[in-house]
C-alpha positions as CSV (number, residue, x, y, z in Angstrom):
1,X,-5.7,2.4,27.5
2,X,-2.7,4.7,28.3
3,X,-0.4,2.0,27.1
4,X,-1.8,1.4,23.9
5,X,-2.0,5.4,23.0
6,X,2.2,5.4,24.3
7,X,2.8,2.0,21.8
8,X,0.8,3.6,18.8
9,X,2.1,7.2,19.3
10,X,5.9,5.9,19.6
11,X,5.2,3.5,16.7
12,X,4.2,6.4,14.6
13,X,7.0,8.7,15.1
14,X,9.2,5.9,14.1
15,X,7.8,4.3,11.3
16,X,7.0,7.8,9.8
17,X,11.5,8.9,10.9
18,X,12.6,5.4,10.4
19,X,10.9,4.4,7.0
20,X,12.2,7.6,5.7
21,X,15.3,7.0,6.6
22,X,15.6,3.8,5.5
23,X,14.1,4.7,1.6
24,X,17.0,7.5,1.7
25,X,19.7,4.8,3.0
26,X,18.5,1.8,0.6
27,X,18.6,4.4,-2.3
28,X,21.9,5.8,-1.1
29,X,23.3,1.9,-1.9
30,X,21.6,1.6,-4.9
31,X,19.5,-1.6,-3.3
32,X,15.9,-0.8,-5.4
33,X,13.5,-3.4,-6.0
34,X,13.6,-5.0,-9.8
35,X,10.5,-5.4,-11.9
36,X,9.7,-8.1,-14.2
37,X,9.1,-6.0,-17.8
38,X,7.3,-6.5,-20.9
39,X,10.2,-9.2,-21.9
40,X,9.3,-11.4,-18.7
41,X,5.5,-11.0,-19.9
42,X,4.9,-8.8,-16.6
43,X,3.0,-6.1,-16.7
44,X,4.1,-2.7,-18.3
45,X,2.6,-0.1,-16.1
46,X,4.3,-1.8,-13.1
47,X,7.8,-0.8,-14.7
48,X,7.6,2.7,-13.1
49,X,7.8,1.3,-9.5
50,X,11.5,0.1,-10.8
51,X,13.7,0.9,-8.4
52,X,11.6,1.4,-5.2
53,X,13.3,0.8,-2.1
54,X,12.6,-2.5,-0.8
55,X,12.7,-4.0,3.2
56,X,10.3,-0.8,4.5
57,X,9.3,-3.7,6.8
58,X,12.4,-3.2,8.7
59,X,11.2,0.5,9.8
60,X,7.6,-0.7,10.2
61,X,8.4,-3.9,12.5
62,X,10.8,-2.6,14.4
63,X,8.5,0.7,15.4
64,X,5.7,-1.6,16.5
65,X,7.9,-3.7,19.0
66,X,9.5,-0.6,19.9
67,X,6.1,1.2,20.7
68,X,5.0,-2.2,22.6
69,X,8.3,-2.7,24.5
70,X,8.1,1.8,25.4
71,X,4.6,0.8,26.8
72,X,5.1,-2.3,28.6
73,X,7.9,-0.6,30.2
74,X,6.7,2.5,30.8
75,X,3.6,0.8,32.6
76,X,5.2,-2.1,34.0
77,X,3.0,-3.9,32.4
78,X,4.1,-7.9,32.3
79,X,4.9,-9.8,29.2
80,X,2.8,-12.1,28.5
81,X,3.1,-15.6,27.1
82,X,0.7,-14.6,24.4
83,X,2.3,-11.8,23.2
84,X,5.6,-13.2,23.1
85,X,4.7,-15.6,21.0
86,X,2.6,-14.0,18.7
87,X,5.9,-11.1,18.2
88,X,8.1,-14.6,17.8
89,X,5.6,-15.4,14.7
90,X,6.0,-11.7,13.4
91,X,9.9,-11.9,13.7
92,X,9.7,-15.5,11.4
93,X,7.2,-14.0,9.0
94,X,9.2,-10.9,8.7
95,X,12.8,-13.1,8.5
96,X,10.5,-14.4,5.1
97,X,9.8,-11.3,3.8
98,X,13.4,-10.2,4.3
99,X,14.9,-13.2,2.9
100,X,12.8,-12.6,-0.3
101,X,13.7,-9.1,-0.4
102,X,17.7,-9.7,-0.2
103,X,17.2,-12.5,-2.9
104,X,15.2,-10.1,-5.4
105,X,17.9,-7.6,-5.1
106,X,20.6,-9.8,-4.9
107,X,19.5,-11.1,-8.3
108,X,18.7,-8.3,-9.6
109,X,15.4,-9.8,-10.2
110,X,11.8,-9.3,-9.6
111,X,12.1,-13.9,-8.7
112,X,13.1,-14.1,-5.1
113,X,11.1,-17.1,-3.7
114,X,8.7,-18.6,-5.9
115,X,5.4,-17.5,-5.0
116,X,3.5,-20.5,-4.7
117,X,6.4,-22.0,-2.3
118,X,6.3,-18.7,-0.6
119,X,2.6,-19.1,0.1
120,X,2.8,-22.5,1.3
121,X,6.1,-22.0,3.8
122,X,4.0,-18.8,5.1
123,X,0.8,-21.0,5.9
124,X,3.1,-23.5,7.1
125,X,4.8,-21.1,9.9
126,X,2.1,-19.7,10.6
127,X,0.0,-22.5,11.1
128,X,3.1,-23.5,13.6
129,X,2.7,-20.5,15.4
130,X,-0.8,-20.7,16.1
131,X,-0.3,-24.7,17.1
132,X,2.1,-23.3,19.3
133,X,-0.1,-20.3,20.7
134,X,-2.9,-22.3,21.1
135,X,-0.8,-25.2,23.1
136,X,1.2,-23.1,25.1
137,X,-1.2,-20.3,25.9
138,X,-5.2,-20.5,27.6
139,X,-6.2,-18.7,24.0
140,X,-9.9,-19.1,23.5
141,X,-10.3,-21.6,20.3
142,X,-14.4,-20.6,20.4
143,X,-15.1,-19.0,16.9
144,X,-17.7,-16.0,17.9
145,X,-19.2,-13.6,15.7
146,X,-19.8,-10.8,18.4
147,X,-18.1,-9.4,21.2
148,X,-21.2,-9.4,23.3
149,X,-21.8,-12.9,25.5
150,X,-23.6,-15.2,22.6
151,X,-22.6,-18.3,22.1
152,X,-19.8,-19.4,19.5
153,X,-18.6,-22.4,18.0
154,X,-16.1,-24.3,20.2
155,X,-13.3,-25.7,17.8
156,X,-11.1,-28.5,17.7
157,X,-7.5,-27.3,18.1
158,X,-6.3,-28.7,14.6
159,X,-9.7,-26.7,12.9
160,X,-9.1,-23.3,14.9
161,X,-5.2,-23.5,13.7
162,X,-5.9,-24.4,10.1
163,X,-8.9,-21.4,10.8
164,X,-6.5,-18.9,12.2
165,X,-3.7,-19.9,9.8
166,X,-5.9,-19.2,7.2
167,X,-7.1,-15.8,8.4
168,X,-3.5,-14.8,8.9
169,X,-2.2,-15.8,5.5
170,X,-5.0,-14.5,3.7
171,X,-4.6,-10.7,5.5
172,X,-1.4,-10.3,4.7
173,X,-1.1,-11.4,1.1
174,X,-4.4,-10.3,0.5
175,X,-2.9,-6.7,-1.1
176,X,0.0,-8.9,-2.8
177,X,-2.4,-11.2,-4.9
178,X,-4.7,-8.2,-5.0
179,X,-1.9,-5.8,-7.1
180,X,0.3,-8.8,-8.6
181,X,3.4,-6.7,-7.6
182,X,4.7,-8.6,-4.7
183,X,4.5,-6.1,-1.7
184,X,5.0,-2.6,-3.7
185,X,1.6,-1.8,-3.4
């Protein structure tokens, strides 16, 4: 329990210091987000977010594995297959959202990766990651409802991947579809 207080305490500090920082440095270069205006049919109210600093996920990401890899080593606790992999799906989720970033400011346009290509590379890789947690790991493919000892269902592989997959890639675009802005939310 001590480890997860350390991880979550050290996460906070950074991502409070380090997302600051890293607004002030992407405004610094001028590096804002673009948003599509009234010409582009996109909605008008959105066009005082113009500018915003983009990439925040840098700051955020990077506290969290910090914070895990403070704990761990503090503790001495092991690394385990499981988590490795799961932080290897993170780091290819987040190389996504970075690569989509850099080509909406690049452009100088609110279009980085199409959206419905986005959504479908996204399930994709994270579909592979679960495959690949699921293979390589002893994860538990039993659907429960509880945390108490009932019984769940016991899933094939292929429907607890598509399952997770699904899960996954509906939590973190659900605020993106939800505001129609793409991540400034």
């Amino acid at each position: 329990m001590i480890a997860v207080l350390i991880a979550g305490a050290v996460a906070m500090v950074l991502s409070l210091f380090g997302t600051r920082w890293l607004i002030h440095f992407f405004d610094n270069l001028g590096k804002g987000q673009p948003i599509l205006g009234s010409e582009d049919h996109g909605p008008v109210h959105h066009m005082k977010k113009q500018g915003t600093a983009t990439m925040g996920g840098i700051a955020i990401l990077g506290s969290a594995f910090v914070g895990w890899l403070v704990a761990h080593l503090r503790d001495g606790l092991p690394f385990s297959d499981q988590a490795m992999i799961m932080w290897a799906g993170v780091a290819i989720l987040a190389l996504m959202g970075f690569l989509d970033d850099y080509l909406k400011v690049r452009k100088s346009h609110n279009r980085g990766i199409f959206w419905k290509k986005k959504g479908w590379i996204t399930f994709g890789l994270v579909a592979g990651v679960m495959l690949w947690l699921s293979s390589a790991t002893g994860v538990s493919e039993t659907l429960s409802f509880t945390r108490f000892d009932l019984p769940g269902w016991e899933l094939p592989q292929v429907l607890w991947v598509l399952w997770t997959a699904l899960m996954v890639w509906s939590t973190t675009n659900a605020v993106n579809v939800t505001d129609g802005l793409d991540g400034l939310a």
